[in-house]
C-alpha positions in Angstrom: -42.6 128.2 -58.1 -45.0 129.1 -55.5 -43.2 129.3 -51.7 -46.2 127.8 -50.0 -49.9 126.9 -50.7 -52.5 128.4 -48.4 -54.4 126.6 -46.1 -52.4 123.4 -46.7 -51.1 121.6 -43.8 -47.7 121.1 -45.1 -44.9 120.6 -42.8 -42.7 123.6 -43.2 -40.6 123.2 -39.9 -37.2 120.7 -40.1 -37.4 117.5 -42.4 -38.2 114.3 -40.9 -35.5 112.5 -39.6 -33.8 109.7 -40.9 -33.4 106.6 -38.3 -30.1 105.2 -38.6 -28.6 102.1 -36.3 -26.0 101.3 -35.1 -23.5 99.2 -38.0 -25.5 100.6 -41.0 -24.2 103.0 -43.2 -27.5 104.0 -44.9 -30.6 101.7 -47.2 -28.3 99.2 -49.1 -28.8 99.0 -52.5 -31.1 95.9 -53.6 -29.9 93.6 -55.9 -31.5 94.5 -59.6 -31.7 90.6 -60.6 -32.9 89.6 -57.0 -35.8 92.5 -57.3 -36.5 91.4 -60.5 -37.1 87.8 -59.4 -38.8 89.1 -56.5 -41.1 91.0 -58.9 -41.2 88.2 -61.0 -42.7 85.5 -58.4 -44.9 88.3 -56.4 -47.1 89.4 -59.7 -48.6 87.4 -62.4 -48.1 88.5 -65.5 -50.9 87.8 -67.6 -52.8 89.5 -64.8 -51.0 92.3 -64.5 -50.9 92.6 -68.3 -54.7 92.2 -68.2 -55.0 94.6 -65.4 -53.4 97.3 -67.2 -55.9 97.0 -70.5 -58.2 97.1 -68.0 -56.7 100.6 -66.6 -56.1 102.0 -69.6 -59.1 101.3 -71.6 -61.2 102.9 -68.3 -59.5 105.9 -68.0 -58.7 106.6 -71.5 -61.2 109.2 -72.1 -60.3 110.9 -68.7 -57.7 113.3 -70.2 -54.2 111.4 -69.4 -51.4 112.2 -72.1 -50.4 110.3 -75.3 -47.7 109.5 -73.7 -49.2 107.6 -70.4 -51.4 105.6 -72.7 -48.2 104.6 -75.5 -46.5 103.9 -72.5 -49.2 101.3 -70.9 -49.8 99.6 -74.4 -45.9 99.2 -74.3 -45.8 96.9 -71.2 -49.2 95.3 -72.3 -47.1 94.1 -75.4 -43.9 93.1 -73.4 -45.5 91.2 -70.6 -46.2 87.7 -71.9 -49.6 86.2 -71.7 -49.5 83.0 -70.1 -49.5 82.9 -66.3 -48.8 79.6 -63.9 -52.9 80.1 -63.2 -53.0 78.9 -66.6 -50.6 76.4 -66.5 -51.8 74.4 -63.4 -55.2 75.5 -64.2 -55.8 77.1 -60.8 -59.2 78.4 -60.1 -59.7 82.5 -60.9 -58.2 85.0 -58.5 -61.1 85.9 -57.2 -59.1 89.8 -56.3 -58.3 90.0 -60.3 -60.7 93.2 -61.6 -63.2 91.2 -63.1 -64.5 90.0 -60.1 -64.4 93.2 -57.9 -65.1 96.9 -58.6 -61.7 98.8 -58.6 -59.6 99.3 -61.3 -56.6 97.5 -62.1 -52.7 98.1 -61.8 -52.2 101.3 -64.2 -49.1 103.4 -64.4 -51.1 106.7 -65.1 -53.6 105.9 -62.5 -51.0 105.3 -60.0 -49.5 108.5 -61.3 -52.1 110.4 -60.3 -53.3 109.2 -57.4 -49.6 109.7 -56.3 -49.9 113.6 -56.8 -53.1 113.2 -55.2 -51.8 111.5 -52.1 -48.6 113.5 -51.7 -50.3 117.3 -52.1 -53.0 115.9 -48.9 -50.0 114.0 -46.8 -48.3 116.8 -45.2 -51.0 116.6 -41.6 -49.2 113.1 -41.3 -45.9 114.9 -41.2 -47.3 117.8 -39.6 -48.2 115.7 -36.6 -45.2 113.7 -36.4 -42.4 116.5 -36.5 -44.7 117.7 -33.0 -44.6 114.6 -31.4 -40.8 114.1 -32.3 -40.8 118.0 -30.5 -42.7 116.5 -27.9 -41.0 113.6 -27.0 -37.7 115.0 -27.4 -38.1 117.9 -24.6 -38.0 120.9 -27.3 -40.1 122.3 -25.2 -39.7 121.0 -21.5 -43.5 123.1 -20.9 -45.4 120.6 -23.4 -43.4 117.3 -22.8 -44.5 118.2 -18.8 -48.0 118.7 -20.0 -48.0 115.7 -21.8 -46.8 113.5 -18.7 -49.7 115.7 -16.4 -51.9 114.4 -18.8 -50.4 110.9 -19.0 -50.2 110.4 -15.4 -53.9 111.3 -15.1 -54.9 109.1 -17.8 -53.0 106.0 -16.6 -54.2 106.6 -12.8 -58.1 106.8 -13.9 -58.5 104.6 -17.6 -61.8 106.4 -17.6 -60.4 109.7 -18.7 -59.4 108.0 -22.1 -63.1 108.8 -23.2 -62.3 112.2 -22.5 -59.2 112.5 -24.7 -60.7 112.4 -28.2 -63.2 114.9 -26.9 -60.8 117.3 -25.6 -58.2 116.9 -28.9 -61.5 117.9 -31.0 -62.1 121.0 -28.8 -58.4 122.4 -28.6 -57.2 121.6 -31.8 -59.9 121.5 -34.4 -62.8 123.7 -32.5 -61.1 127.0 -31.0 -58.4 127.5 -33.7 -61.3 127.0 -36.2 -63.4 129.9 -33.9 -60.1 132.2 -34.1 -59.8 132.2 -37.9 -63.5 133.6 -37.8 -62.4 135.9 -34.7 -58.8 137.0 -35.2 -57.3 139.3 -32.8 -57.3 143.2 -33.3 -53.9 144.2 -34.9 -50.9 145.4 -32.8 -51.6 149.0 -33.7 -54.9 149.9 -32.1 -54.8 150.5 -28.7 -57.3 147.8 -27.2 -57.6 147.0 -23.2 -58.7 143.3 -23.5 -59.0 141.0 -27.0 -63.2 140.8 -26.7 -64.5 138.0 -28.9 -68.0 139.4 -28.8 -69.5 140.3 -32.3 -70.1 138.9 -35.6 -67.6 136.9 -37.7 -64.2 139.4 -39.4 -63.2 136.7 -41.3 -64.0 133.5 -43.4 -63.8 130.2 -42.6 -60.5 128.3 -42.6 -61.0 125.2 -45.2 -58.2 122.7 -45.9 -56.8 122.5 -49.4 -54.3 120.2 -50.9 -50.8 121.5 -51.4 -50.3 123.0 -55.0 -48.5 120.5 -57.1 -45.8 123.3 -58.6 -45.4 125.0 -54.9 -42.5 124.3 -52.4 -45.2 122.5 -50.0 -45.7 120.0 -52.3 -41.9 119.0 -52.8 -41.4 118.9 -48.8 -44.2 116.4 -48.6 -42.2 114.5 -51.3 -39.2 115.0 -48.8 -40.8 113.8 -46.0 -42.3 110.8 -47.7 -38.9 109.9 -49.2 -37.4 110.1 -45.3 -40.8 107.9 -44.0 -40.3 105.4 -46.3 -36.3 105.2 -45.5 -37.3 105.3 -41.8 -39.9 102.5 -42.4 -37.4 99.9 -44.0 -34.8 100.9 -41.3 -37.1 100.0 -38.2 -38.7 96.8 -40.3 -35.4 95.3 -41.1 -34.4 96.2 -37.1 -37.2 94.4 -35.9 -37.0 91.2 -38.0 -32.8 91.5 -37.5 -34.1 91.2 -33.3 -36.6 89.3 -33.7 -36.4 86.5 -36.8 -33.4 84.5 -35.3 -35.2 84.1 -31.5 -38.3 82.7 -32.6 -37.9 81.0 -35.9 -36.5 78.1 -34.6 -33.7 78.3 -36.3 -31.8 78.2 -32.8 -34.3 75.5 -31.5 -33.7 75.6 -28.5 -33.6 78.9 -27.9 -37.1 79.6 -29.1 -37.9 76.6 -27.2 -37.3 78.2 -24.3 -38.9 81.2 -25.7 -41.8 79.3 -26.5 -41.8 77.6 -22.9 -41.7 81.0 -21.2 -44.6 82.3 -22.7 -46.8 79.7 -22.6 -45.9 80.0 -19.0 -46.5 83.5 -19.0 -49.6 83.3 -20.5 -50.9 80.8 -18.5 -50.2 82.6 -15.1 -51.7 86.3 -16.8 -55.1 84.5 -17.8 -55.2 83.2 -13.7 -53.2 86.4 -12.1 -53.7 88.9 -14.3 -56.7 90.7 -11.7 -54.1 91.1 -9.2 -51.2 92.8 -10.7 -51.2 97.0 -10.3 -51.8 98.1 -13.8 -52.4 101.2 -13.4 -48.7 101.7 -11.1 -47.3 99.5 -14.6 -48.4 101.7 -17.2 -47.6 104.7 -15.0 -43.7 103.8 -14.7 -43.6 102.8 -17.9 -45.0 106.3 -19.6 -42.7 108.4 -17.6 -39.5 106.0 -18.3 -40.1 106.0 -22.1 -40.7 109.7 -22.3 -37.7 110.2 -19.4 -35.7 108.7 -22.0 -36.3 111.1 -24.6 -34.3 113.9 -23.1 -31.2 114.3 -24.4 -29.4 114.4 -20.9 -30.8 111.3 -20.0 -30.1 109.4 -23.2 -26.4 110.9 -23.1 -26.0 109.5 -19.4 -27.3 105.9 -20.5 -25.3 105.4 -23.2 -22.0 107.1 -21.1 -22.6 104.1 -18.1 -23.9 101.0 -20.4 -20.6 99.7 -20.9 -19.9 100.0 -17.1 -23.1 99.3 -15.3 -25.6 97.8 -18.3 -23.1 95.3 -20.0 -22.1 93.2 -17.0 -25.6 92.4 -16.0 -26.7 91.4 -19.9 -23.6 89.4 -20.2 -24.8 87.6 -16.4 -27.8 87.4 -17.6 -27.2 85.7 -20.9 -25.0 83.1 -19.5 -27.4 81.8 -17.1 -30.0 81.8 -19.7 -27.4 79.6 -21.8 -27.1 77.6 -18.8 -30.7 77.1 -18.1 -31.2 75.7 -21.8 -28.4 73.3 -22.0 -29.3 71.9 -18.7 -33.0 71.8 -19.4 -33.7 71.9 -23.2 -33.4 68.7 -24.4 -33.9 68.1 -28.1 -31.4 65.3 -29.1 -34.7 62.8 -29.7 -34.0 60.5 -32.9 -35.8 61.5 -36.1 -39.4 60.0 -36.3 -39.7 56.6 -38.1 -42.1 54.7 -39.5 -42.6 51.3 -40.8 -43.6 50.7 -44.4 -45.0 47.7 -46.0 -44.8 45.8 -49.3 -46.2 42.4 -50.5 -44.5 39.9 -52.6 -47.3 38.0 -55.0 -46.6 34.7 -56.5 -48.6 33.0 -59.1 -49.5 29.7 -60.2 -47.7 28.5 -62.9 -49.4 27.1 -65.8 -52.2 26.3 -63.8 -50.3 23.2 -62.1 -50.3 22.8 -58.0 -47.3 23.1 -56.0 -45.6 25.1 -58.8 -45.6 28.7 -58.2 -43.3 31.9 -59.9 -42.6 35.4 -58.4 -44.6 38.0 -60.3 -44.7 41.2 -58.7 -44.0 43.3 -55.5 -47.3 45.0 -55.0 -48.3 47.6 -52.3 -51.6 46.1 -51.6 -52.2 42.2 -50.7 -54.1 41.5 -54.2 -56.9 39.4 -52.0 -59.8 37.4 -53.1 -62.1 40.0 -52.7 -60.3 43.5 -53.4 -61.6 45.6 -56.1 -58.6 44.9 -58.6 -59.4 41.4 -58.0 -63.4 41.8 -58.8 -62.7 43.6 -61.6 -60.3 41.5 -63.2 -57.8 43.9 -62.9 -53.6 42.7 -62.7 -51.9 43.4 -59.7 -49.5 46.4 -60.2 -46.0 47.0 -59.0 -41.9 46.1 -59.7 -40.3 43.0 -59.6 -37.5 43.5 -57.7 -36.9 44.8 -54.4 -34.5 47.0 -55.1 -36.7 48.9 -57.0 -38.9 50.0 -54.5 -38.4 53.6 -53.1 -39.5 55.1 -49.9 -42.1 57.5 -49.2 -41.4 61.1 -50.7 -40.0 62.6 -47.2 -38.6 59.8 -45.7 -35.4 57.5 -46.5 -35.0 53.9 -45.3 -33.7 53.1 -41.5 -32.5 49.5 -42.0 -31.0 48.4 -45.1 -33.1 45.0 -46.1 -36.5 44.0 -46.1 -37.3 41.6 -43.4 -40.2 39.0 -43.3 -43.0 39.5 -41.4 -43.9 36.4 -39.2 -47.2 37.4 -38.1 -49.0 36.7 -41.2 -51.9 35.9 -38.9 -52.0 39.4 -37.4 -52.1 41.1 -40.5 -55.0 39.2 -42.4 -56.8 39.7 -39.3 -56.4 43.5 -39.1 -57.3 43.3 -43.0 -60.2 41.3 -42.2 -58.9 38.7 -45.3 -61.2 36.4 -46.3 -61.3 33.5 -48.8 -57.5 32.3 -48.2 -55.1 30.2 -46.2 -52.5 31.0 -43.6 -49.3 29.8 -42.8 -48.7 30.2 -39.6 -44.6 28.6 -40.0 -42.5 28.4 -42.3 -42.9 30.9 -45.6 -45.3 32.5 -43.7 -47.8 32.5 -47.5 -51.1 33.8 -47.6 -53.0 31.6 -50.2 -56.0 32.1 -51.8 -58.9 29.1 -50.9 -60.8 29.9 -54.2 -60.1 30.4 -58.4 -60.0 33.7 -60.3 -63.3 32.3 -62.1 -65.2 32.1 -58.7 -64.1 35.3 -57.6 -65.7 37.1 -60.9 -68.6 35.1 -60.7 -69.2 35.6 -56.8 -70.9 39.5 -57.1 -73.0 37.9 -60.9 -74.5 35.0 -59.4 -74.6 35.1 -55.7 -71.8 32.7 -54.8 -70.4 33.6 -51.6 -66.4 32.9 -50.6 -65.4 31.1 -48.0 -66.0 33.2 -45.2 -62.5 34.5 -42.9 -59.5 32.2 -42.7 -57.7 29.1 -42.0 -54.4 27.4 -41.0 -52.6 25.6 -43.2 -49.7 24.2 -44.6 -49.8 25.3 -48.3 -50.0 21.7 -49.6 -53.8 21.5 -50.5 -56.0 22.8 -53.1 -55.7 26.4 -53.4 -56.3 29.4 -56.1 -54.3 31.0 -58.4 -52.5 33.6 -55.6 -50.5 33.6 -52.8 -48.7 36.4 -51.4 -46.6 37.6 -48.0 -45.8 40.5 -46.2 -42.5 42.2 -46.5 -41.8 45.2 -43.8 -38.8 47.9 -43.5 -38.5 50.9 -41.4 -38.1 54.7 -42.7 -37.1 58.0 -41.1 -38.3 61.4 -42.3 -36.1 63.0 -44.0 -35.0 67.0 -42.8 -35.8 69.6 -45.5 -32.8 70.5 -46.8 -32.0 66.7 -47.5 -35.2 67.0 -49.9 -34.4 70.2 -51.1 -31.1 68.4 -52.7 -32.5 65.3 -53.7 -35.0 67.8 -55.4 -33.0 70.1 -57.1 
């Protein structure tokens, strides 16, 4: 095995570091039938199965083993075919490889594009083992250069046009001119290094690391330790701030919410007149301040004494502050929900009438069921009848609505006749045959409403308005009823 490749930029200095908090003994270990699931919901299979044909029968005359391709027809055969897209007959994925020009999911194409992307990663870790250097005062010369050229930077914003200029001149421009101009060698006796002259050497080009060298299993190291430090600070950060602001504490992020409105608000008025420049100043010196080992050892020596008190001070007049002014013990929303008992002549005779069906709608003389000589649809008993999905009931009976008035009126009802005491029926003025004649020959229906008692001539329909509140329901209560 080769000890390093040349001209690689492989990070050959101390590993990167592993983050670790506080009450964490290392990356716990997932559950294998809670990743499966996880896998299971995340990727479609027929997809996936048709995305690895697709890999497979495109790079199988690129030179990949025997075994790559057995083992790509293997999951083809194992993963089944149908897919919920099918099922529910979704429309097409419009990301799935027929539609776009990249390939598909393929385990020998992610193979090597792995080996690929590991052999050209080690800049990435190059760069951040020197800024960790940097920022941790390895070298109290650079960290000071670095807060020169900070202060300068957050005194005049203009120099940030300078920076990328400057970074291409220093670091990519003169070391490139040195490789071409190297310095005499210790031996010859030279007064001053002249750079005058043609080239000595070639010019530096950047390879990838070789995959059987030692550079290529430290990028594999450092990626290993990236990808531990990433799920360490993105499980920190959602462990800070998840339980703040997803209401799950509602008053809390209540407050949190308030506050920022607030603050958002008083920036988009005030924001001209605050010292930014003074702001970002403080705040690059603290945060690289804090970097030096000293200084972390002395903040974490008086937190318990000086820090603590403060947070605990602060914290209790915050839980003050919400308690007093946070209110959020308003009743669940409620709603009020209709139904419509209909009532039929019987047997054609006056005066006689029998219940026939609870009905959402008021079956009118002149609603579309009715025109078409549809039935009225619904149960026959009361207790039949369920509430919205989401909501339960408020009250437990149905109570009689009295203004049987204000509701044909809102309906703008026409053709019938309105109690305005007693049963509170709604009647219908004309027969079923006049109401499927009336869009054939040009009849017309009695046009709005009138009072009456319910003793005259009437149709074959009458019907009134039951009413009963609801309250929405909170989601686990649907959850239960659902599962």
């Amino acid at each position: 095995m080769d000890e390093y490749t040349a001209e690689a930029f492989v990070n050959r200095d101390e590993p990167v570091p592993v983050l670790a908090f506080s009450g964490t003994t290392g990356s716990p270990s997932p559950d294998p039938e809670s990743k499966r699931s996880r896998l299971r919901e995340s990727i479609s299979n027929s997809k996936l199965k048709e995305k690895l044909h697709d890999g497979a029968s495109s790079r199988s005359e690129t030179g990949f083993s025997l075994q790559d391709r057995l083992l790509t027809k293997l999951l083809q055969q194992v993963l089944p075919t149908e897919s919920i897209e099918d099922v529910l007959d979704l429309p097409p994925d419009k990301r799935s490889s027929k539609y776009i020009g990249r390939p598909g999911f393929s385990l020998p194409l992610m193979t090597n594009n792995f080996r690929r992307f590991n052999s050209r990663i080690g800049i990435v870790f190059v760069f951040q083992t020197r800024l960790i250097r940097l920022l941790t005062w390895r070298n109290p010369i650079h960290t000071l250069s670095l807060l020169a050229v900070c202060t300068f930077v957050c005194l005049d914003p203009y120099l940030l046009t300078v920076l990328p200029l400057a970074a291409t001149l220093l670091f990519v421009m003169v070391p490139a001119y040195l490789v071409r101009h190297p310095a005499p060698s210790p031996n010859i006796s030279h007064s001053s290094y002249s750079l005058n002259g043609p080239p000595l050497a070639p010019a530096r080009t950047i390879k990838p690391a070789g995959e059987m060298s030692k550079d290529f299993f430290r990028n594999m190291r450092d990626l290993q330790n990236s990808m531990d430090d990433f799920s360490t600070i993105h499980d920190g950060v959602l462990k800070i701030i998840t339980p703040p602001t997803n209401f799950s504490n509602e008053a809390l992020s209540s407050t949190i919410f308030l506050f920022l409105f607030v603050s958002s608000c008083t920036l988009f008025i005030a924001s001209h007149l605050l010292p930014w420049r003074l702001m970002s100043l403080f705040f690059c010196w603290a945060s690289i301040t804090l970097g030096h080992p000293s200084v972390q050892q002395f903040v974490l020596n008086n937190r318990e004494s000086h820090l603590r008190p403060h947070e605990r001070k602060a914290q209790s007049w915050l839980d003050a502050w919400i308690s007093r002014d946070i209110v959020l013990d308003e009743p669940p929303e409620t709603r009020e929900v209709e139904v419509f008992e209909l009532q039929r002549q019987k047997g054609g005779r006056q005066c006689e009438w029998e219940s026939w069906v609870l009905s959402p709608n008021p079956y009118d003389p002149l609603s579309p069921q009715r025109i078409a000589g549809e039935r009225p649809k619904g149960t026959r008993f009361f207790e039949d009848v369920c509430a919205p999905r989401g909501w339960e009931w408020g009250d437990k009976k149905w109570i009689l609505d009295l203004g049987s008035r204000e509701w044909v009126e809102e309906r703008m009802v026409q053709g019938v006749e309105v109690e305005v005491e007693g049963e509170r029926w709604v009647t219908d003025l004309v027969s079923e045959d006049e109401i499927r004649s009336t869009p054939k020959k040009g009849k017309k229906i009695s046009p709005g409403w009138e009072e009456g008692d319910g003793q005259g001539a009437s149709g074959m329909w009458r019907r009134r308005r039951w009413i009963r509140m609801v309250r929405r329901k909170g989601v686990s209560s649907i959850a239960k009823q659902n599962g």
